[in-house]
N, C-alpha and C positions, 0 to 999 in steps of 0.2 A: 474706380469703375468708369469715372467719366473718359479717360483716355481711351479704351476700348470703345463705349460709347461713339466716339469721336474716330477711330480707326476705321468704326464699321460704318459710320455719315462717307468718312472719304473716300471707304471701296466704293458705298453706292454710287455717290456722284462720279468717281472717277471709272467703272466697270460699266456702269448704263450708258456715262457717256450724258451726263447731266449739265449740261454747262450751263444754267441758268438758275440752278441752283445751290445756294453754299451751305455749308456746316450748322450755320446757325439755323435756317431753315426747315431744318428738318427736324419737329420736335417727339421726342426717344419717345414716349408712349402712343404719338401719333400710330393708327395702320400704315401700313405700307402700300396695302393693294386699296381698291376701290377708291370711297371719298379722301381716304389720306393721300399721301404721296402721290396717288394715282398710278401704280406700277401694274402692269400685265403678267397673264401664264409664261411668258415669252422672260421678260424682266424677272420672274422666278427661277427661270433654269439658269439664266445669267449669273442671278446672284448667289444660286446653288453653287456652282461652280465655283466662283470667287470664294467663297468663304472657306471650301475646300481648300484653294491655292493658297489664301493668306493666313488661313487662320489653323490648315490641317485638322480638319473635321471630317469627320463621315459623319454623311446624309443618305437616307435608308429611301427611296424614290418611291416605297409602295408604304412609307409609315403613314399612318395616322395623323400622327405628330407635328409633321412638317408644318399645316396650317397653322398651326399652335405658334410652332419655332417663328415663324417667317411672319407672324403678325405685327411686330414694331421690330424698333431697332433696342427696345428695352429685353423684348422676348430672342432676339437672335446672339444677344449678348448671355443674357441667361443659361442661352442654347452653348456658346462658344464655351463658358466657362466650368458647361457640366462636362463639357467631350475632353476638353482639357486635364478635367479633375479624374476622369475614367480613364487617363494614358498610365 
């Protein structure tokens, strides 16, 4: 799991466009939005997007869920590995 983990640190930083942030910094249970990371509504559709391109997920835009999915990079892994297991 850690290499996914670590897949989905490098979209962040590499799709947000994080340059001041590396891999290690970003810790997997931390949030993403608010006091964690500090990521935006904006930074969400971004990363929506991305995970679509690299990881071939559908994301449902009116779910519930999504808050859930997109809260760490612990929970977006979780998220990748169930859309995986439903192909």
């Amino acid at each position: 799991m850690a290499d996914i983990d670590t897949d989905i640190k490098q979209m962040i930083i590499t799709e947000l466009e994080l340059e001041d942030i590396a891999i290690e910094d970003i810790d997997t249970e931390a949030p993403l939005f608010g006091d964690g990371l500090g990521l935006d509504s904006i930074d969400a559709l971004e990363l929506g997007l991305a995970l679509q391109k690299n990881f071939n997920v559908k994301i449902d835009a009116n779910s519930e869920q999504n808050k859930e999915h997109f809260y760490s990079v612990a929970s977006l892994r979780n998220f990748v590995l169930a859309q995986s297991a439903s192909q």
